[in-house]
Backbone as JSON, one array per atom type, in Angstrom:
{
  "sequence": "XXXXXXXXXXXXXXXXXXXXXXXXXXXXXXXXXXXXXXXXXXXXXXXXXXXXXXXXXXXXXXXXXXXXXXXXXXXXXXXXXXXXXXXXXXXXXXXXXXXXXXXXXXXXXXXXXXXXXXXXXXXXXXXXXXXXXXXXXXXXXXXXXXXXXX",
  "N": [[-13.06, 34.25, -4.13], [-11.61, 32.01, -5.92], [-11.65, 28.53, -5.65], [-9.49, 26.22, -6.65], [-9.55, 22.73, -7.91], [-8.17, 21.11, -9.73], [-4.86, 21.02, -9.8], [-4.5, 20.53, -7.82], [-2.67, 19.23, -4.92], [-2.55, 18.1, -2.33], [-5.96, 17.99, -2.11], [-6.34, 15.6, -4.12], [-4.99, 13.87, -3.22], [-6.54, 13.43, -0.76], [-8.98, 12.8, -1.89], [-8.19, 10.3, -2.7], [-7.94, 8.83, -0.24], [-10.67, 8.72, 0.76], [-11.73, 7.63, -1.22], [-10.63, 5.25, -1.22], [-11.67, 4.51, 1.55], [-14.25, 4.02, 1.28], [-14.63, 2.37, -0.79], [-13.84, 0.07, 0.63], [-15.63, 0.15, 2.57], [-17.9, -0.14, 1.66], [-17.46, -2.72, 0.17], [-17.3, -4.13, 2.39], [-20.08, -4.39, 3.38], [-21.65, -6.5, 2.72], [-20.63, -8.28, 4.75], [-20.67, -9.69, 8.39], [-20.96, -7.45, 11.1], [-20.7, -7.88, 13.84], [-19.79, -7.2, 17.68], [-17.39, -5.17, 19.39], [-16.09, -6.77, 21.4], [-16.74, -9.18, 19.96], [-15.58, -9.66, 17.51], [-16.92, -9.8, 14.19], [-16.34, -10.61, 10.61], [-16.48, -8.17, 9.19], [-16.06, -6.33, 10.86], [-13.64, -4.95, 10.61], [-12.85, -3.68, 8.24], [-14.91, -1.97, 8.0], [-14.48, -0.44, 10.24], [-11.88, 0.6, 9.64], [-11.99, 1.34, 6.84], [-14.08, 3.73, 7.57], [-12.42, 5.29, 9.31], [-10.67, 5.83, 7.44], [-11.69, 7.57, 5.69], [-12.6, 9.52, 7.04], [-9.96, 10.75, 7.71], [-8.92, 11.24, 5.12], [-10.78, 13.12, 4.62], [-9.59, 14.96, 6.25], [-7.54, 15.97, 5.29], [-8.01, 16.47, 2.49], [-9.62, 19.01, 2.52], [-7.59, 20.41, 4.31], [-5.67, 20.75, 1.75], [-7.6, 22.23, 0.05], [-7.61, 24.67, 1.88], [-4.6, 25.0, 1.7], [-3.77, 25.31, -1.01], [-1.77, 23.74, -2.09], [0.62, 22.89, -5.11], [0.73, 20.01, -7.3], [3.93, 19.25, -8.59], [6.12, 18.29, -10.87], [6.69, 15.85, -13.24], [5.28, 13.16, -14.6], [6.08, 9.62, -14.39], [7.25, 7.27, -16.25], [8.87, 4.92, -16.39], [8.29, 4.18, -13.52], [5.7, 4.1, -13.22], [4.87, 1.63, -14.6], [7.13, -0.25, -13.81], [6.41, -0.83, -10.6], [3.41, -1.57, -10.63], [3.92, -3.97, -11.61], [5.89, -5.43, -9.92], [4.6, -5.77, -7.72], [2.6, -7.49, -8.73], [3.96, -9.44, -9.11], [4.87, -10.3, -7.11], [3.13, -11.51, -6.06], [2.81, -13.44, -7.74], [4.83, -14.92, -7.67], [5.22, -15.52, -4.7], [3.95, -18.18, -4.67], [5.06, -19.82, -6.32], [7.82, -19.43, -5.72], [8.25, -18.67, -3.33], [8.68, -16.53, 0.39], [10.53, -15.42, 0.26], [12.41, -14.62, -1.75], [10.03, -13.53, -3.43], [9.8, -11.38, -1.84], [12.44, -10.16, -2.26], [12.37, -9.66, -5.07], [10.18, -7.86, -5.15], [11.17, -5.82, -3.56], [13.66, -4.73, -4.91], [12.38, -4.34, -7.27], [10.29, -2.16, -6.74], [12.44, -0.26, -5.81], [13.86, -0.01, -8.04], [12.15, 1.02, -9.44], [12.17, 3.94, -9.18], [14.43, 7.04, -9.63], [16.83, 7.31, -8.22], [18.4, 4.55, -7.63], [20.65, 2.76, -6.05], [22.75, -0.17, -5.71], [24.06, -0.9, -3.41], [22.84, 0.21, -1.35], [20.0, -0.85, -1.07], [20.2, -3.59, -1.72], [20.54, -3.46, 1.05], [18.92, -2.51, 2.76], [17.22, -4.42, 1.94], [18.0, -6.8, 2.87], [17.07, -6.16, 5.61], [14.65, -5.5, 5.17], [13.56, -8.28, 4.73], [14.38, -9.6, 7.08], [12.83, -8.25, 9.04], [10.24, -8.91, 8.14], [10.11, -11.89, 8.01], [10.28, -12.41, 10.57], [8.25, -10.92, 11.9], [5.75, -11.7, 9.99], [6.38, -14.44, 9.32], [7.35, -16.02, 12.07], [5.93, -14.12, 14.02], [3.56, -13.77, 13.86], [2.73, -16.67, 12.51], [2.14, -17.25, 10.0], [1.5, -19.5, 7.56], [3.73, -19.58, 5.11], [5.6, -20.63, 2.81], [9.48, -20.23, 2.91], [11.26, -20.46, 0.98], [10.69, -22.17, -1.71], [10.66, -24.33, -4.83], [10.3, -24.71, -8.35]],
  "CA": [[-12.01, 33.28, -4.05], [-11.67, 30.54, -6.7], [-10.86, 27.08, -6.15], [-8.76, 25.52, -8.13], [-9.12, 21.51, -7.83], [-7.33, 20.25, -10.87], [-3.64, 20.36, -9.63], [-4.5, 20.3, -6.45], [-1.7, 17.47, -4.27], [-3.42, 17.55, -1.29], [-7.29, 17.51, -2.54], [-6.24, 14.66, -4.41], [-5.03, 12.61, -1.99], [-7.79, 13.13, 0.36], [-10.01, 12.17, -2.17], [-7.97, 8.69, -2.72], [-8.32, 8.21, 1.03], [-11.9, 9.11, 0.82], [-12.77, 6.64, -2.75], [-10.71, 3.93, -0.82], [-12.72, 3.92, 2.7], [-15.58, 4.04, 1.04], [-14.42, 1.3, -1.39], [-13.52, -0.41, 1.76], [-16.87, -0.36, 3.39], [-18.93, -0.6, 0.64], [-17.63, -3.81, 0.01], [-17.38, -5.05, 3.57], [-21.59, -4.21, 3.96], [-22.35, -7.83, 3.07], [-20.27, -9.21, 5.76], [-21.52, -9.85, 9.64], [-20.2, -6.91, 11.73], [-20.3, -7.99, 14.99], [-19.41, -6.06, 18.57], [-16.06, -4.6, 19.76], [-15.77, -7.68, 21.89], [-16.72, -10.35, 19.15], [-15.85, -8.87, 15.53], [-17.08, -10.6, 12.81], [-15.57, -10.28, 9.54], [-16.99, -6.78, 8.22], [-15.8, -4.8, 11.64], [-12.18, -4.48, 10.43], [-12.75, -3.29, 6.75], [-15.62, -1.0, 7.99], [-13.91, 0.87, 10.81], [-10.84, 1.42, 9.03], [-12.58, 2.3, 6.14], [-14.43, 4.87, 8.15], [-11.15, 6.12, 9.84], [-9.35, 6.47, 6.16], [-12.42, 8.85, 4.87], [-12.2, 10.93, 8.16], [-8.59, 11.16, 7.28], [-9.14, 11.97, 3.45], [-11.21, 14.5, 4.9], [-9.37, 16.07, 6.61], [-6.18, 16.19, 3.89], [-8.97, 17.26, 1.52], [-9.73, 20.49, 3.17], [-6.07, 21.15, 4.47], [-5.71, 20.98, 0.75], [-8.61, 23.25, -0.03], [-6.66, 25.75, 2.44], [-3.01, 25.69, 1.77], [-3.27, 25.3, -2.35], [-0.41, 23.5, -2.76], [0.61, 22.31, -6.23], [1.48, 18.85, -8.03], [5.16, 19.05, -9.17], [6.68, 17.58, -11.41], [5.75, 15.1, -13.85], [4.95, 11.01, -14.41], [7.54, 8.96, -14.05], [6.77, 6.1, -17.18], [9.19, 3.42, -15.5], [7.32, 3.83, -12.09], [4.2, 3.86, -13.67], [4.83, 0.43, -15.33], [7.35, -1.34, -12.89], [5.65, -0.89, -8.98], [2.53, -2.79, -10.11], [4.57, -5.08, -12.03], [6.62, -5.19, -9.19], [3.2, -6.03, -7.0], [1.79, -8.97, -9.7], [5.17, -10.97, -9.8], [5.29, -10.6, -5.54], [1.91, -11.88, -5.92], [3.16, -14.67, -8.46], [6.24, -15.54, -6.82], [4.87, -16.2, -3.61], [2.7, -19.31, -4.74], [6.38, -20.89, -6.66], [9.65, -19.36, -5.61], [8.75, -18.81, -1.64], [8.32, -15.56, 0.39], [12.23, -14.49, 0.3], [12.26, -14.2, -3.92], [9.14, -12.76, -4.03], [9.96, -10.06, -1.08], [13.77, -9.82, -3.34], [12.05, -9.07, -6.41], [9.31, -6.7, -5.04], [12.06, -4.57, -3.35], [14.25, -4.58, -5.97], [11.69, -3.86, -8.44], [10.29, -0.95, -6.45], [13.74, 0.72, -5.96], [14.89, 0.23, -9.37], [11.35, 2.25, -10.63], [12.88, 5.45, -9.03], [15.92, 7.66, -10.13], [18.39, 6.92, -7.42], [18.84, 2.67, -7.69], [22.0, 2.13, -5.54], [22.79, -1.31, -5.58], [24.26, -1.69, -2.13], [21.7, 1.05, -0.47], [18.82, -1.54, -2.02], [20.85, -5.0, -0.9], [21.04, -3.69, 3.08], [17.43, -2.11, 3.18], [16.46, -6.04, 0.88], [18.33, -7.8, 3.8], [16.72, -5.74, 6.47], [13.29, -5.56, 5.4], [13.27, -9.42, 4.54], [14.21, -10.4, 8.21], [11.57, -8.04, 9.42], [9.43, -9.92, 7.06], [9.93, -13.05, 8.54], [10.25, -12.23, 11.98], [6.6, -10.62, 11.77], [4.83, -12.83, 9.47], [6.16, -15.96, 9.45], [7.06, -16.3, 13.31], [5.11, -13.89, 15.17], [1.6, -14.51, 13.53], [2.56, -17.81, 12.51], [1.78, -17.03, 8.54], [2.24, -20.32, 6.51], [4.48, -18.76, 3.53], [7.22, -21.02, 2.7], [10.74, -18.92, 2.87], [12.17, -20.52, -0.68], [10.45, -23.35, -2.69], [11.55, -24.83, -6.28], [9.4, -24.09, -9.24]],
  "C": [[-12.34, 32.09, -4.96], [-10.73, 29.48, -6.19], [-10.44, 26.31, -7.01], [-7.98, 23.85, -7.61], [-7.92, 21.07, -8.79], [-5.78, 20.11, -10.45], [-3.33, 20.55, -8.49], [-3.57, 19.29, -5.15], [-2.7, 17.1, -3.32], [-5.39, 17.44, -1.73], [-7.09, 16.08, -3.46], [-5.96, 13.3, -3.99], [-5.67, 12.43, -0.91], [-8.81, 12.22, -0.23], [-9.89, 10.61, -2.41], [-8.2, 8.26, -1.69], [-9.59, 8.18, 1.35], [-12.69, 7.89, -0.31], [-11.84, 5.64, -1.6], [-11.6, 3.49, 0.15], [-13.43, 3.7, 2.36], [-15.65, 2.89, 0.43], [-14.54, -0.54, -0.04], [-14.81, -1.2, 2.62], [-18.21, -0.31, 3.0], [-18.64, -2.12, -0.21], [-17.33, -4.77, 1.73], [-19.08, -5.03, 4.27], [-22.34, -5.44, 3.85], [-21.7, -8.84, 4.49], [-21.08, -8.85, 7.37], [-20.43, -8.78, 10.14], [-19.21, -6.85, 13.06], [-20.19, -6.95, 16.22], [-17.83, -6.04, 18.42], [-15.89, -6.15, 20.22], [-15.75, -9.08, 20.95], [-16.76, -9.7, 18.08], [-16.16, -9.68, 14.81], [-16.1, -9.75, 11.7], [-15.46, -8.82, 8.61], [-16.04, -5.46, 9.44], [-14.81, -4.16, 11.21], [-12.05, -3.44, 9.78], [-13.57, -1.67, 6.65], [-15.03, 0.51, 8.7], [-13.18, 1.37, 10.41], [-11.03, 2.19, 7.38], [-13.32, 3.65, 6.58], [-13.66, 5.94, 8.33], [-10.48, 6.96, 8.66], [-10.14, 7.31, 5.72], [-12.65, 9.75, 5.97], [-10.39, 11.54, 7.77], [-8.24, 12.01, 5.83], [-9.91, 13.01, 4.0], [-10.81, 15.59, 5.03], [-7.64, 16.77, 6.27], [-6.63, 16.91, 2.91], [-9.09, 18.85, 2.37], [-8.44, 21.4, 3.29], [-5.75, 21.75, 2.91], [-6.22, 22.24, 0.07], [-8.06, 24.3, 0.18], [-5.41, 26.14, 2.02], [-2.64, 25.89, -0.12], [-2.05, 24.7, -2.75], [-0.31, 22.41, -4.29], [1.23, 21.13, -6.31], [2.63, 19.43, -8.67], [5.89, 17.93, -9.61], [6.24, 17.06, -12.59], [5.72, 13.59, -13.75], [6.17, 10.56, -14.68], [6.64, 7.33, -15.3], [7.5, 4.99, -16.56], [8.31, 3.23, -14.01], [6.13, 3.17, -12.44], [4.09, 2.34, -13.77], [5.88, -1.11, -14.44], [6.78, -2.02, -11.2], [4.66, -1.97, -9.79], [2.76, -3.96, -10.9], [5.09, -5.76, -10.85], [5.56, -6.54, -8.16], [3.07, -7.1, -7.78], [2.79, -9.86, -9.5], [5.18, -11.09, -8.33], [4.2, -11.84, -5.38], [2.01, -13.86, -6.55], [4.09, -15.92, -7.89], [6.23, -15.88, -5.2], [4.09, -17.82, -3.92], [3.99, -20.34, -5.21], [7.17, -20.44, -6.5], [9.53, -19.34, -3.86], [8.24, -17.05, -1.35], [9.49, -14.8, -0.21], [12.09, -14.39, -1.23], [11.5, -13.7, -4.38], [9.59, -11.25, -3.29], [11.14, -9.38, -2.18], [13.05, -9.23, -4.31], [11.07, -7.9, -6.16], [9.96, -5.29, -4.63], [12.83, -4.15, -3.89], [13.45, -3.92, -6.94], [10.92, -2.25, -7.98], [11.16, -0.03, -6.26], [14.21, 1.0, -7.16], [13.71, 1.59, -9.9], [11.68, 4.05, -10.15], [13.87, 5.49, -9.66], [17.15, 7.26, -9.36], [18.53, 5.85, -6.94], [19.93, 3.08, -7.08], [22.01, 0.77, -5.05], [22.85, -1.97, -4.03], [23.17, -1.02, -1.07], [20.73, -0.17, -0.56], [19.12, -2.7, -1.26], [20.39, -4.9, 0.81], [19.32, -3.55, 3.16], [16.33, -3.68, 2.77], [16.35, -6.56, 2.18], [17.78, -7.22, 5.2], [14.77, -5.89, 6.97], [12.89, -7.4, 5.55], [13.5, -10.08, 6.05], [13.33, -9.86, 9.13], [10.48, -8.8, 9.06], [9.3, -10.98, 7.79], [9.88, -12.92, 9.72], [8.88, -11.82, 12.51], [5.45, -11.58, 11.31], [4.97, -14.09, 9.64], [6.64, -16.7, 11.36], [6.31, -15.71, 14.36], [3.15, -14.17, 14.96], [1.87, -15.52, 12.38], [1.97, -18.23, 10.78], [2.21, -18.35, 8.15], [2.73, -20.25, 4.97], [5.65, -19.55, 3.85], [8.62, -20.01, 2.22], [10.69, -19.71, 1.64], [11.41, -22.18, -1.12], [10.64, -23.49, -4.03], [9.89, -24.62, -6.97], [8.8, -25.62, -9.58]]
}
């Protein structure tokens, strides 16, 4: 029986869940860990890094087993707008507010697919954005101004 990594879907995405935990808790090894009852700053990063390379594990293998192939091919607007998309949320939180940065990040991730519908995009904008605030900025009390001037 030959294995055949290279266009492997699932071995590939085990192994991203597998390089992030590890990423994860190879940079949370300088912090203090702490117990269950008192965490310090490292427990978070470590356990769930742990959890995500038991998980890549066990995607990796399934993988291994079922062979299933990558279809398709790269998508060059995805490629280039998502972590655009990501940098300007990142930007636009510090001078436009959260609401203009959330607008532009969901916008900008819908548009880098094939099927943009304007009003599909608008309801799911106006849906996620009052989740958004209803989570972050009133239930854990996040200080992110909704809309500030440049």
């Amino acid at each position: 029986m030959k294995l055949e990594i290279s266009n492997n879907k699932d071995f590939w995405a085990g192994m991203m869940f597998i390089t992030t935990g590890a990423a994860a808790m190879f940079i949370a090894r300088e912090y203090p860990f702490g117990t269950a009852l008192r965490m310090g700053p490292g427990f978070f990063p470590t356990v769930l890094g742990g959890i995500l390379m038991v998980i890549g594990l066990y995607v990796l293998f399934m993988g291994l087993r079922n062979h299933e192939k990558i279809q398709g091919n790269w998508s060059i607007r995805a490629m280039s707008l998502l972590p655009a998309s990501i940098v300007l949320f990142g930007v636009l939180m510090a001078y436009a507010g959260f609401i203009p940065a959330l607008l532009l990040l969901i916008f900008g991730a819908a548009f880098a697919g094939k099927e943009f519908k304007l009003v599909e995009v608008s309801l799911v904008a106006v849906l996620l954005i009052t989740l958004s605030i209803g989570v972050f900025i009133w239930g854990l009390g996040l200080p992110f101004p909704l809309i500030t001037g440049f």
